[in-house]
C-alpha positions in Angstrom: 62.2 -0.8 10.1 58.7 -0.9 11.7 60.2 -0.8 15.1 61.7 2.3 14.0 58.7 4.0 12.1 56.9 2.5 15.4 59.7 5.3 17.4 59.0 8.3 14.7 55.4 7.9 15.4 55.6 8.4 18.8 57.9 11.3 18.5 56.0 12.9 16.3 53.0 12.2 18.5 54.8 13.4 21.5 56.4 16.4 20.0 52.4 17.6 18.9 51.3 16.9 22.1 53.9 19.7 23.1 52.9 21.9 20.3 49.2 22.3 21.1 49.4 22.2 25.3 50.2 24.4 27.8 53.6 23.5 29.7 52.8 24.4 33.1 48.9 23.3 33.5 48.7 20.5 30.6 45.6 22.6 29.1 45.4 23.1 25.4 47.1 26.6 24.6 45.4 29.5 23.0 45.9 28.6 19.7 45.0 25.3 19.6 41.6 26.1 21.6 40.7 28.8 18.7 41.9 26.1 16.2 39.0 23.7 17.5 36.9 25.9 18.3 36.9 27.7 14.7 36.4 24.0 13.5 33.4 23.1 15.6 32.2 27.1 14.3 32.3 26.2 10.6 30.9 22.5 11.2 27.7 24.5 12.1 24.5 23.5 10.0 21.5 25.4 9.8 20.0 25.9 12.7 23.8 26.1 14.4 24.0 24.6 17.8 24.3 26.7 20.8 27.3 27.1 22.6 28.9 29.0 25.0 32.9 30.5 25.7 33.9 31.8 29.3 37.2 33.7 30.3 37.7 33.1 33.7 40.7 35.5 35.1 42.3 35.3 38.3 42.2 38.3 40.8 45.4 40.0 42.1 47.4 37.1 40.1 50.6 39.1 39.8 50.5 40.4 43.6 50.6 36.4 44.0 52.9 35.2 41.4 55.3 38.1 43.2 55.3 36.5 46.4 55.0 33.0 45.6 58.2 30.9 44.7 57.7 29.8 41.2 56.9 26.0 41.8 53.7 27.4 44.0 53.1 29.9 41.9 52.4 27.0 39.3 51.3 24.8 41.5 48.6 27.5 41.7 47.6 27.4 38.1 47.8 23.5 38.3 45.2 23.3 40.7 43.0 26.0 38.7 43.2 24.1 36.0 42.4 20.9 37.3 39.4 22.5 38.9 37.9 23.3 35.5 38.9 20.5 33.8 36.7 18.5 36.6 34.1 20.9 35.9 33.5 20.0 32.4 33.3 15.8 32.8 30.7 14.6 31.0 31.2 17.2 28.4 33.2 15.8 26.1 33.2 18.2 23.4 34.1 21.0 26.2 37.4 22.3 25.9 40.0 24.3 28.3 42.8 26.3 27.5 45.0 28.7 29.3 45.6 31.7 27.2 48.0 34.1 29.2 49.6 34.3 32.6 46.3 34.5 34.9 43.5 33.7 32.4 42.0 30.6 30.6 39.2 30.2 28.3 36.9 27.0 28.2 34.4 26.6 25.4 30.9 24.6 25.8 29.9 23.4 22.8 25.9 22.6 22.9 24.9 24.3 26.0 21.5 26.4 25.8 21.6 30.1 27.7 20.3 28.5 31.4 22.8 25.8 31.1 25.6 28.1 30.4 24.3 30.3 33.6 23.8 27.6 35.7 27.2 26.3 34.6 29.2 29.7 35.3 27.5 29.8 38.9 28.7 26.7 39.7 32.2 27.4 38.3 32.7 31.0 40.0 31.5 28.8 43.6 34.3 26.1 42.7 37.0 28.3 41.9 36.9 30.7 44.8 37.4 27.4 47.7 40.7 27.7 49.1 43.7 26.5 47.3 46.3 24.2 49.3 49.7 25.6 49.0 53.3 24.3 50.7 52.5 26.1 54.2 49.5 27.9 53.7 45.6 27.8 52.0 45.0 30.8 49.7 42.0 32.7 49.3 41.8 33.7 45.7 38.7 35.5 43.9 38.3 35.6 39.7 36.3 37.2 37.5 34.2 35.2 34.9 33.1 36.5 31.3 30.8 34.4 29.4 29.7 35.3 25.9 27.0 33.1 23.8 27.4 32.1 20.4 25.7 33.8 18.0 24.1 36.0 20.3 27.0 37.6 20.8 29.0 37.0 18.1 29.4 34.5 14.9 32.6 33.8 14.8 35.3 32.9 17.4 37.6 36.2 16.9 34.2 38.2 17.6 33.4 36.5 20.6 36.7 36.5 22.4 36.8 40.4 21.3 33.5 40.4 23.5 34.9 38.2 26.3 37.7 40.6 26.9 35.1 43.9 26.6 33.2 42.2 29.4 36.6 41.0 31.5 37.4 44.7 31.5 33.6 45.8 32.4 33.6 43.2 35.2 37.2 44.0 36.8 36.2 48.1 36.8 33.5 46.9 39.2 35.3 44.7 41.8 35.6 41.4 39.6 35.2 38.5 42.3 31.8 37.5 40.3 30.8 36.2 36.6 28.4 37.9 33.9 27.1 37.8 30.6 28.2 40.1 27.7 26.0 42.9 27.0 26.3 45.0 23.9 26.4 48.2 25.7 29.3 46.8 27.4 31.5 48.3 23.9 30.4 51.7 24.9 32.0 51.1 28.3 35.0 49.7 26.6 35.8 52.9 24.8 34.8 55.2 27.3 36.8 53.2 30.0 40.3 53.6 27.3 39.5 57.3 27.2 39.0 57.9 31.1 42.8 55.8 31.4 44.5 58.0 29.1 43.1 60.8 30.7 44.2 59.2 34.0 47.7 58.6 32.8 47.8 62.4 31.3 47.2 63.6 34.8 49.9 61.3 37.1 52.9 61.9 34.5 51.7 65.8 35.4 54.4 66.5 37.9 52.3 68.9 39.4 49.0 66.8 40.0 47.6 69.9 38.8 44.3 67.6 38.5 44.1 66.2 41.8 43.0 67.6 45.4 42.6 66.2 48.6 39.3 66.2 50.7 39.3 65.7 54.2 36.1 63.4 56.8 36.4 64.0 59.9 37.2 61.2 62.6 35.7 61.8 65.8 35.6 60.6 69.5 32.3 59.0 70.4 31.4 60.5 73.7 32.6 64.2 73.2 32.2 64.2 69.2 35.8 66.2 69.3 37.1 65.8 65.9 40.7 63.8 66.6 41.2 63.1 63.2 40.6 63.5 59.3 40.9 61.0 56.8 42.2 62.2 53.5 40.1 61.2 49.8 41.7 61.7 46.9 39.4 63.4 44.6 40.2 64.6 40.7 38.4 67.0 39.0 39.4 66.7 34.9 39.3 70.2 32.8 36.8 68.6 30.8 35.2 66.0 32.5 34.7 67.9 35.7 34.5 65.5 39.0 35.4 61.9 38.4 33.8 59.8 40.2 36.7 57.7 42.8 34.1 54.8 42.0 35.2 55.3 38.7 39.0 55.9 38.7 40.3 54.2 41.8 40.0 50.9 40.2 41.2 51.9 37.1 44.1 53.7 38.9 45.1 50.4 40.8 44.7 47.9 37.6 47.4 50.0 35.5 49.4 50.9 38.4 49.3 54.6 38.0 48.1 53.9 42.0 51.4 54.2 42.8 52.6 57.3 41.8 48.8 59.2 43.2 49.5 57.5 46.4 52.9 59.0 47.0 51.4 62.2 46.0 48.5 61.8 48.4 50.6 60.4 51.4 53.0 63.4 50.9 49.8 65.9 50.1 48.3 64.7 53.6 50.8 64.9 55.9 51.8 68.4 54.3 48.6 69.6 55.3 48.1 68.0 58.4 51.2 69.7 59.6 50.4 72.9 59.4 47.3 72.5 61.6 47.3 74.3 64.5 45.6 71.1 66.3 47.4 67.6 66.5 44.9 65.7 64.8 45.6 62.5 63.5 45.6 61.9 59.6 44.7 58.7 58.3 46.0 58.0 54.3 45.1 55.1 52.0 48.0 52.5 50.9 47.3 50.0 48.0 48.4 46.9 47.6 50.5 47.8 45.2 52.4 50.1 47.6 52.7 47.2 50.2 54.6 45.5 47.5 57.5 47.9 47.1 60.0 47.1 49.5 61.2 51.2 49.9 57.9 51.7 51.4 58.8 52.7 54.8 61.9 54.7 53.6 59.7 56.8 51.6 57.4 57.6 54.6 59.8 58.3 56.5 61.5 60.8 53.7 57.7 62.2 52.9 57.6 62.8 57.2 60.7 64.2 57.3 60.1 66.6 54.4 56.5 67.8 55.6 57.7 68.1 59.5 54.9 65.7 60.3 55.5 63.8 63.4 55.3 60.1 63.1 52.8 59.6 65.5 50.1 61.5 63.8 50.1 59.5 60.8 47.8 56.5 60.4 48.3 54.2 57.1 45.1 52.3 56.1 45.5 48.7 54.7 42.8 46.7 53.9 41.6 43.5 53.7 43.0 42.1 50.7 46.5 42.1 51.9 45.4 39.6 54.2 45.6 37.2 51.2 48.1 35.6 50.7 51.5 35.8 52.3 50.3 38.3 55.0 53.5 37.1 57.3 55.6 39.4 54.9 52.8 42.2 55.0 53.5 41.7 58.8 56.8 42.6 58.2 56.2 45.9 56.5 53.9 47.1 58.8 56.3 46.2 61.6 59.0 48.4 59.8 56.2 51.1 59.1 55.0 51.1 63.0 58.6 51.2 64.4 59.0 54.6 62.6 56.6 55.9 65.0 53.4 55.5 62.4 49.9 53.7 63.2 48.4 51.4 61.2 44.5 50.6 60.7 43.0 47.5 59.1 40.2 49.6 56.6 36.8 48.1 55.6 37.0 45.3 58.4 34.2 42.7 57.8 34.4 42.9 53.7 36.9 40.5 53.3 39.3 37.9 54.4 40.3 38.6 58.0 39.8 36.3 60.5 41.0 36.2 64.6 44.0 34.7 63.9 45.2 37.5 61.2 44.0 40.5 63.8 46.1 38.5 66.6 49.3 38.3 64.2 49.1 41.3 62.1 50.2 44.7 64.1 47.7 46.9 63.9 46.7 49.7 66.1 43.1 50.6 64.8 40.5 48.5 63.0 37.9 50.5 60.8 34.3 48.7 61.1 32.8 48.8 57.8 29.5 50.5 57.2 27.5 46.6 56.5 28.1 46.5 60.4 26.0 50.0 61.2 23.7 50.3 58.9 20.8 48.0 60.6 22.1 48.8 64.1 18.8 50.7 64.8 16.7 48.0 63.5 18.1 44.9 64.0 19.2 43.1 67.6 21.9 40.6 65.6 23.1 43.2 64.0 24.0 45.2 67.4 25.5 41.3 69.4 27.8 41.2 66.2 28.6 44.4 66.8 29.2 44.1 70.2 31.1 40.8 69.7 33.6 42.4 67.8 34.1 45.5 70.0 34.6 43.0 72.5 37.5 41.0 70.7 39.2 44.1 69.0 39.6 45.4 73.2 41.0 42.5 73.9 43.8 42.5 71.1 44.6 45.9 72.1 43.0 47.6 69.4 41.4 51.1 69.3 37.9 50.9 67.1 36.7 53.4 64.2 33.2 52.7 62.9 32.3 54.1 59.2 28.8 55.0 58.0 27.4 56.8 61.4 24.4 58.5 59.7 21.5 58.7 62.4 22.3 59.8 66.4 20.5 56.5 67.3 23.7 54.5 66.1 26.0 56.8 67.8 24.5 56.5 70.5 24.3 52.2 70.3 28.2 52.6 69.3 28.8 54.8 72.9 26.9 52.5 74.8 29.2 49.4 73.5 32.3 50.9 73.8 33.7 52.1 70.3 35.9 55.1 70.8 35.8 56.6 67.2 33.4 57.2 64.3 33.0 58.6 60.8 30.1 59.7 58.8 27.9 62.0 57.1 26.6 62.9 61.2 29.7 63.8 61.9 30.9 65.4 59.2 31.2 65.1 55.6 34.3 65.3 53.6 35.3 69.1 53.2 38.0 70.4 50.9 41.3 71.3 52.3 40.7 75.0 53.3 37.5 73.8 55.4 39.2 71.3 57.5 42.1 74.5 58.1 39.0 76.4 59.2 37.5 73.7 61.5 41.1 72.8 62.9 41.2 76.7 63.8 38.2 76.8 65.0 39.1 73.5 67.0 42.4 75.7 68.7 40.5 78.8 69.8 37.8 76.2 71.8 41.1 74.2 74.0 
């Protein structure tokens, strides 16, 4: 008999220990951290303790979990986990939980406002070293939202209402960083639901009635002869008027309405670009989203075949961020996408993850120097060897150079005298609405 209450017991025991923890990471699940942590809330005396609760959330997680097998995609998680789990020894009324797909919370009972700080820092530094996969180390960045107690809310439904407001003001601005709630962050929130809706009004208008196209010039360094445009998608709402792309991009991408716009942007471009009377090349934006789909290059190919644009003068931009995580598949694509006659360009080069190795595999045919490069050209000698460094290795992969930001003659003339062949920027020319770049392509025939 006590040998078999002995076996109850432990079932019992074991079959809690499955009610209140998460399968894959062996973190308490949501409900179980709210349960404790609503405890520890009404345990409060007078003064309450301080405290702190964080929502840490993985960038790009699903663009991951889609390329990942499943037992990496949790090995993943696993090792997140066990990164904040390590983080909080020493604290042992500190408490993890993962609370969806790509997000956990973690709750610090006791810490003051500078601890909490100091304690997020350290966490957003730990979490972004590589993780060791079967094959491969990924680079992944998260967002971190932090929220005070009390300050920011009294009881736990309050502050994870808060946590979430902040998640959402933090991933419209890039994520890849942590930060405190701030009141006026609720503002934001509601304004940020409107500007969506209005987004998603606009896309599921067949017409993109909305939505124009602006055109920058792209021209050779020595001559300054415009040899190309790239298109910007801009969106001017009836009752909003211009939308900022800082604004909307981002929100365009997180609910995938990116998608849709770029298709209509891609097919928008090249429309236009074929019925200039000068071949100019015309460079168009992908997302990552788009690299996802694995129709993309059938659908360029349709969109070229539709607009009579040929192949050649098209020139997708990727950037950075595809370089992630399985970037041999990404290879793949753009392989498929270049041997339908299109050129690809590696955008923003310098913001993110690429290294030698991913410029020597990957098959690109440009590389687009971000502006950080130029801008203290003028004044600054290691800013001009770097520059001239990396001329010097993009030459020797075979690939033809595009440097953003030009702004003063001094840096075009720095960016002859090192070699680049192409530029963009506000000394070149600014981005002009469609029926300005027909006039300067016009303009461009009656010179030749």
């Amino acid at each position: 008999m006590v040998l078999l209450s002995w076996w109850y017991v432990r079932r019992l025991r074991a079959y809690h220990d499955v009610l209140i923890h998460d399968a894959v990471t062996g973190t308490l699940n949501a409900d179980e951290f709210q349960r404790r942590c609503r405890k520890w809330v009404n345990e409060q005396g007078a003064p309450p303790s301080e405290a702190a609760m964080l929502l840490i959330n993985m960038d790009h997680y699903t663009e991951y979990s889609s390329l990942l097998p499943l037992d990496q995609s949790n090995a993943l998680l696993q090792q997140i986990a066990g990164r904040l789990m390590l983080h909080i020894q020493g604290r042992p009324q500190a408490i993890v939980a993962r609370c969806s797909q790509d997000e956990f919370l973690l709750f610090l009972p006791g810490a003051s406002t500078s601890q909490a700080r100091a304690f997020a820092t350290r966490l957003h530094e730990t979490l972004s070293s590589p993780y060791a996969l079967v094959g491969q180390q990924l680079l992944a960045t998260f967002g971190v939202s932090m929220v005070l107690y009390r300050q920011h809310g009294a009881t736990v439904e309050v502050l994870q209402r808060n946590l979430y407001v902040g998640m959402r003001h933090l991933k419209s601005r890039g994520s890849n960083a942590w930060q405190v709630f701030e009141q006026e962050m609720l503002a934001y929130q509601g304004e940020h639901q409107a500007l969506e809706q209005a987004l998603r009004h606009a896309v599921a208008d067949e017409s993109f009635s909305q939505f124009s196209l602006d055109y920058q010039p792209i021209c050779e360094t020595r001559s300054l002869r415009v040899i190309g445009c790239e298109a910007l998608l801009r969106w001017r709402h009836p009752e909003r008027g211009l939308v900022s792309p800082g604004e909307f991009i981002s929100l365009a991408e997180s609910s995938g309405l990116i998608v849709p716009l770029g298709y209509w942007v891609l097919e928008e471009a090249c429309r236009r670009a074929a019925g200039w009377p000068v071949p100019w090349r015309v460079h168009v934006n992908l997302s990552v989203c788009q690299m996802q789909n694995d129709d993309l290059p059938e659908r360029v190919a349709a969109i070229l075949a539709r607009t009579g644009l040929a192949p050649w003068r098209l020139v997708l931009e990727v950037t950075e961020s595809i370089l992630i995580v399985h970037y041999e598949r990404h290879a793949r694509m753009l392989d498929t996408l270049r041997a339908g006659g299109v050129s690809v360009a590696l955008d923003d080069f310098g913001t993110g993850y690429s290294s030698l190795t991913h410029l020597r595999k990957l098959p690109f045919d440009w590389l687009k120097l971000d502006i950080m490069f130029i801008a203290e050209l003028e004044s600054d000698g290691n800013s001009r060897e770097v520059v001239a460094a990396l001329l010097s290795m993009c030459h020797a992969l075979g690939l033809s150079v595009v440097a953003e930001g030009i702004e003063t003659e001094a840096q075009r003339r720095i960016l002859e005298n090192q070699g680049c062949e192409a530029m963009q920027g506000y000394l070149l020319g600014r981005p002009m609405p469609a029926h300005k770049i027909d006039l300067l392509a016009a303009e461009a025939q009656a010179v030749q």
